[in-house]
N, C-alpha and C positions, 0 to 999 in steps of 0.2 A: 250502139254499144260496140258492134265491129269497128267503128272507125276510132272510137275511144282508144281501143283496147292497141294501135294501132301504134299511138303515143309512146315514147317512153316515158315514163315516168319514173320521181323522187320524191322521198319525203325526209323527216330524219324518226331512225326509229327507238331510241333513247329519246326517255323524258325529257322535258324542257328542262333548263336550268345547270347551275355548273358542275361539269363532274370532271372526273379524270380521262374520261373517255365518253365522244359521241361518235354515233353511228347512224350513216347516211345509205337507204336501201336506192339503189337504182335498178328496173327494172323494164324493160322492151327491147324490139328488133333492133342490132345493132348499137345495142346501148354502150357496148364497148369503144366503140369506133368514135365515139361520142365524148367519153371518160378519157381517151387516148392521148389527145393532143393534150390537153391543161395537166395530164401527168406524166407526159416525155415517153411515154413508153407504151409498145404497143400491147394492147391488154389482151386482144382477137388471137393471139399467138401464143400467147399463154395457155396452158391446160388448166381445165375446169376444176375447181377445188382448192386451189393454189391461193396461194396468199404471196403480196409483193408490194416493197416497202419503195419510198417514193414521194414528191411533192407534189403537191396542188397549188398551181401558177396561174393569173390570170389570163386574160386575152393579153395585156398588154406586159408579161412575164411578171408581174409582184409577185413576191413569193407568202403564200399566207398561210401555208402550215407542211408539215413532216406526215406523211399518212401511211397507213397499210391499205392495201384493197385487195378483198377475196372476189375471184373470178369462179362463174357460175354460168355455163355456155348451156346454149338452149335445148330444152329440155330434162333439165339437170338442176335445175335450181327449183325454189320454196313457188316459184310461179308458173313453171314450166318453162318460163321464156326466159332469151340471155339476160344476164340480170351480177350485179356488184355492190357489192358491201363495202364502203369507203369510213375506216377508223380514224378519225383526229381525235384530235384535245377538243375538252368537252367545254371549251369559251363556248359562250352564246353568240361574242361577235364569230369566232370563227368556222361555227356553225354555219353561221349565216351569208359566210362570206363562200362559202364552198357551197352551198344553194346556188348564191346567186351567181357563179362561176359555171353550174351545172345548168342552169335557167336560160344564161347565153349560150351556152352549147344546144339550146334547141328539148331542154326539158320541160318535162310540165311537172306543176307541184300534183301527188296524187291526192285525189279525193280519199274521201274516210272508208278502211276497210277495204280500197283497189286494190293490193298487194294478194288479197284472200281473194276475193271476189276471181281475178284473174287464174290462181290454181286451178277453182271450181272451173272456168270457163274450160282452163285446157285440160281437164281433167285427170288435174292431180290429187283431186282429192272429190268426195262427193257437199251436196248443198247441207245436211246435218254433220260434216264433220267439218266442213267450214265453221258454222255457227259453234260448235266446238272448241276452235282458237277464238273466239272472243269470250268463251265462260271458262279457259284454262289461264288466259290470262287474270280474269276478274277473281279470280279460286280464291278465297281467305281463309279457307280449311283443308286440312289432308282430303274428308269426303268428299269435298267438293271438286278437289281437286284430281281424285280418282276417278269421279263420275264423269267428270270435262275430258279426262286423257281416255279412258274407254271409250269415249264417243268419236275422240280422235282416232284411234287406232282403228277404229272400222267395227267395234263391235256389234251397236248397236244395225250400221246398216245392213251388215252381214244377216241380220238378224229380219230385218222388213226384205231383204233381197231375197231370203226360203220364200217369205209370207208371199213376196210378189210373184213367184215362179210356179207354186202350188194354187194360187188363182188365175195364172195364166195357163196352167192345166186344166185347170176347171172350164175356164169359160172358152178355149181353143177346143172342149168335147161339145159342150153347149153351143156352139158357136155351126160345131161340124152337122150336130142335129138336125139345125135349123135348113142348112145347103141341103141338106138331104130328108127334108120335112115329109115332101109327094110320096116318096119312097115307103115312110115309116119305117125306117130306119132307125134305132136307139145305140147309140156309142158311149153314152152316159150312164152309168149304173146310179139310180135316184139314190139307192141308200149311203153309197159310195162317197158322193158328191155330199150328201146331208153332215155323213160322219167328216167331211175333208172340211167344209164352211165351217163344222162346229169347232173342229180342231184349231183354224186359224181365228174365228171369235173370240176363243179363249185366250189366245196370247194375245191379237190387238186387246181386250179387254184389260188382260195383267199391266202389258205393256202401258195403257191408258192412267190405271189406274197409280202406279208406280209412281205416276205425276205431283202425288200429294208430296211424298219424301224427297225425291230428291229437288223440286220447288222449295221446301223447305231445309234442306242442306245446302243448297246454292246461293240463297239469300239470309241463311239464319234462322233460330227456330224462336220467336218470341213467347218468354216466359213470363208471367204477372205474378207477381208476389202479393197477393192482398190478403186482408183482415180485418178487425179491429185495433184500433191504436194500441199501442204498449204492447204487439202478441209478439216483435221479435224481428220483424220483416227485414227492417235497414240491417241487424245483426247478422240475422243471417245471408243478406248482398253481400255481404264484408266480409264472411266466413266461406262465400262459394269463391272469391274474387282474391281471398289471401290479402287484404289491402282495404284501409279504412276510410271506404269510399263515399258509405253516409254519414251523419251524424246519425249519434247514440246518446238518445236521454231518457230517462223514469218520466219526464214530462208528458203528455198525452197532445199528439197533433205535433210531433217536430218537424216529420216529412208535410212540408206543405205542395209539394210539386213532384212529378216525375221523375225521376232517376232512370235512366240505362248505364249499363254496360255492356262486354260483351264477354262471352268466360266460352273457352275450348273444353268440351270432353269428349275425349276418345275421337279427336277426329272431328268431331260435329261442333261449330258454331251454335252457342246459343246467346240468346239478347234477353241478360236477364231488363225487368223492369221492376224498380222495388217503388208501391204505389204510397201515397197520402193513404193514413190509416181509414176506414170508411165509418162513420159514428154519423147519429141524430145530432141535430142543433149544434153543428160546427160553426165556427164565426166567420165572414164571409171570405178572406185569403184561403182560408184551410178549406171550406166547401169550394172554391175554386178547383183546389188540388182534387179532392175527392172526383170533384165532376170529369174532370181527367183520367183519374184512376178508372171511373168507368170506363172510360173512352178507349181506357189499354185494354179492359178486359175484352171486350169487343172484335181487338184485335189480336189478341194472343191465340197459342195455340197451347200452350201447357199453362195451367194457371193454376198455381199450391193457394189453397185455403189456409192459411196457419191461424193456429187459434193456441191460448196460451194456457196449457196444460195442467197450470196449478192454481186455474181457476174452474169450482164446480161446475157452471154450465155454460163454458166459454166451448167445449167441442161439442157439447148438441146445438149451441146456437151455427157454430160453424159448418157441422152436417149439413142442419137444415137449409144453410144460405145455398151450401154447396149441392143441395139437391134442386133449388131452386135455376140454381144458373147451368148444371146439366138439362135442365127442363127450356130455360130461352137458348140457349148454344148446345144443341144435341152434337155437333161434332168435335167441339174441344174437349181435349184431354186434362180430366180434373185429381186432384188429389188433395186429401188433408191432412194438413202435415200440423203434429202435434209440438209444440215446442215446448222445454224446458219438461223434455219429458221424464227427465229424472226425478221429478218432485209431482207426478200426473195423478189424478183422483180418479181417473175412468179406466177401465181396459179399452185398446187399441180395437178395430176389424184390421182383417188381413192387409184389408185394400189400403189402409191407412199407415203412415211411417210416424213416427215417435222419434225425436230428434232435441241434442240443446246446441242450438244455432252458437251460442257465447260458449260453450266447450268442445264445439268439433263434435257433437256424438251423431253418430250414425249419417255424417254427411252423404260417405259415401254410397249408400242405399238410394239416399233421395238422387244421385249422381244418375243412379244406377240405373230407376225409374225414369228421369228425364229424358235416358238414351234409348231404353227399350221403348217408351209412347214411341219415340219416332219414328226408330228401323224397326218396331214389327215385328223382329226375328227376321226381315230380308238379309239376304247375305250381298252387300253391298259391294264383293271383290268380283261377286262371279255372276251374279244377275247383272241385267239390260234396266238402270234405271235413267228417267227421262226428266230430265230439268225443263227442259225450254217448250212455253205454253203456245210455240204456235205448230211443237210438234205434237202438244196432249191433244190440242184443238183437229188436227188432221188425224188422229188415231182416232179422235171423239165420230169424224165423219165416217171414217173407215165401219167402228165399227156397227153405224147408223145401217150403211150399205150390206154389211154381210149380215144383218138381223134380219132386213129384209129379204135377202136371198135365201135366210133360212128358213123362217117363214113361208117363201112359195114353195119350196122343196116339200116342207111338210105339207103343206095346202094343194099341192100338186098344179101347182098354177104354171102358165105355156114357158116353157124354156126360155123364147125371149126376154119378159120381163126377168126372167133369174137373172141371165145374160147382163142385162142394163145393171142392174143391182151390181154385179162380180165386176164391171167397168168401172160403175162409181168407186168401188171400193180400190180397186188398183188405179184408178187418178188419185183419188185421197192420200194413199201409201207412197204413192212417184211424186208429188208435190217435198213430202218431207226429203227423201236427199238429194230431188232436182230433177230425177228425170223424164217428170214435168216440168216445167218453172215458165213462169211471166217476165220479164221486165223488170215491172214496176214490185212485185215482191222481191227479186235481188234486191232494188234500188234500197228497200223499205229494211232489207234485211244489212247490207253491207253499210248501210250509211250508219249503223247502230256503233259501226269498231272506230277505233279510235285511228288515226292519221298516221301513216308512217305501217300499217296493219293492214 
């Protein structure tokens, strides 16, 4: 890795393809001195920040494009190391021709993610806020993209850096016990320590648990729309989406297949899915779809029962199903939603919304509900929430390790083993922003971003 890292590298960091502008990141020791000759002008003498207009010339003087390049002297740029941002025209050939211009000058193309990889190394940043610029980029929602920039700015690590310094008190008294065991010595107050493990259990636990939401605001929150045929389903995809995205018939069985899209509220990404109606003795194209339909329930995480309101016992049938699939899926979030509830024979429960999907009524309730299942009531500007599952999985270990420590405290079991337990638990905590890290989890980790990142 030192000797990689060694390399100057380049990649291009605009999309492939034609624009009016691409942009080429160069980045290592001396990468200036390198960029200098093929652009006339010496970059190393420029002041860091600066921008400066200019040609790109081959080895052998062709002249193949008009550029700007922003100078970034070491320790001062997105890498820590010297490093330049070279603007052309965004031809593919002349992309490519100022690569391979930079390729003879003794560059290497960078691998996927080196550009980040390299911050983390020189510590410009930690290893969760690295993984950060790869979920701020991917962001298709404002929350998503709130959660990814908090992580960036350091909140979250600010947040495991108390966690890690109040177990490094703990077990620096545990630790001193033990030096001065013969003695009978106590520097550790048992109940002190009990109250300090339980205090940090509770927020890795919060913190762990936070994993459900913003997982599900990072990637989208999938909705199933089911029923029986003719309760309304496709209408109402069409009435959340503003756009006549399924077909609408009296006929029974018109959705034979799957439908997605995707509809923003408040922020939040959601993937509706409007299903094949689900009925007995379908014929066998539409039992296809049906068998699907199950397939989505399975995978949803909000799933509306709609049942059609101005039939007498279309909402007990639909209760009943929907008590049933809270019973195999105890953790999806269910509701029945009454459709065409302006012409309804039953009264509503609370827990249930009354809607006419074909005149807009009461959309914005069902709106309403779909955002509260997710946030909870969390306050998603000012809490610590954690998207990325190989940081739930390290809070998961974390808080394995300080159960146990809590546990001996109350059991009154020998200081060492507490000891061992308070270690696991700050390895667990230092693997998430790095200060533990392997190798091969970088590798595993940086190789996920995209080239030119």
């Amino acid at each position: 890795m030192t000797t990689l890292q060694n390399d100057v590298i380049c990649a291009l960091a605009t999309p492939n393809g034609i624009g009016a502008i691409g942009v080429i990141r160069v980045s290592g020791k001396n990468c200036l001195d390198l960029i200098s000759p093929v652009f006339g002008k010496n970059l190393k003498e420029k002041q860091s920040h600066t921008l400066h207009f200019g040609t790109i010339r081959s080895k052998e003087g062709e002249l193949i494009d008009e550029v700007l390049i922003s100078v970034f002297h070491d320790g001062k740029s997105f890498t820590g190391e010297e490093s330049a941002e070279i603007s052309c025209h965004g031809s593919a050939y002349i992309l490519q021709r100022v690569m391979d211009v930079l390729l003879a000058q003794g560059c290497r193309m960078a691998a996927p993610g080196e550009f980040t990889m390299r911050s983390f190394l020189n510590g410009k940043m930690d290893l969760s806020q690295a993984e950060a610029v790869a979920d701020l980029i991917a962001s298709e929602s404002k929350k998503a993209h709130e959660i990814a920039l908090n992580q960036l700015r350091g909140n979250f690590s600010s947040e495991l850096k108390e966690l890690r310094e109040r177990l490094i008190h703990f077990a620096s008294l545990v630790e001193l016990e033990l030096d001065f065991s013969e003695e009978d010595v106590e520097f550790a107050d048992r109940t002190e320590l009990l109250e300090l493990v339980t205090t940090v259990l509770a927020v890795v636990t919060r913190l762990e648990e936070s994993f459900e939401l913003g997982n599900a605001i990072k990637n989208g929150v999938p909705v199933a729309i089911v029923g029986a045929p003719n309760t309304g389903k496709s209408t109402l995809l069409n009435q959340l989406l503003q756009e006549d995205r399924a077909i609408v018939s009296s006929i029974a069985g018109t959705t034979r297949d799957v439908i997605e899209e995707t509809l923003n509220i408040d922020g939040i990404l959601f993937r509706l899915i409007d299903t094949a109606g689900i009925r007995e003795n379908a014929e066998e194209i539409e039992a296809l779809g049906i068998e699907r339909s199950r397939q989505k329930i399975e995978q949803a995480k909000l799933v509306l029962c709609m049942a059609d309101a101005s039939i007498s016992n279309s909402l007990d049938e639909v209760r009943a199903w929907k008590n049933e699939l809270q019973q195999t899926y105890p953790n999806k979030r269910l509701v029945v939603i009454a459709n065409k509830s302006d012409v309804q024979t039953q009264e509503l429960s609370d827990s249930e919304i009354g809607i006419s999907a074909k005149e807009g009524f009461n959309i914005a309730a069902l709106k309403n509900w779909m955002v509260n299942q997710i946030t909870q009531g969390a306050d998603l500007q000012n809490e610590t929430i954690i998207s990325n599952i190989r940081h739930r999985d390290a809070l998961s270990r974390t808080r394995e390790a300080l159960q146990q420590a809590k546990t001996g405290l109350e059991t009154n079991i020998t200081g060492d083993f507490v000891a061992m337990d308070i270690r696991q638990a700050m390895y667990h905590l230092g693997t998430i922003t790095g200060n533990i890290s392997e190798d091969d989890l970088l590798a595993n980790i940086f190789s996920k971003f995209c080239i030119g990142k």
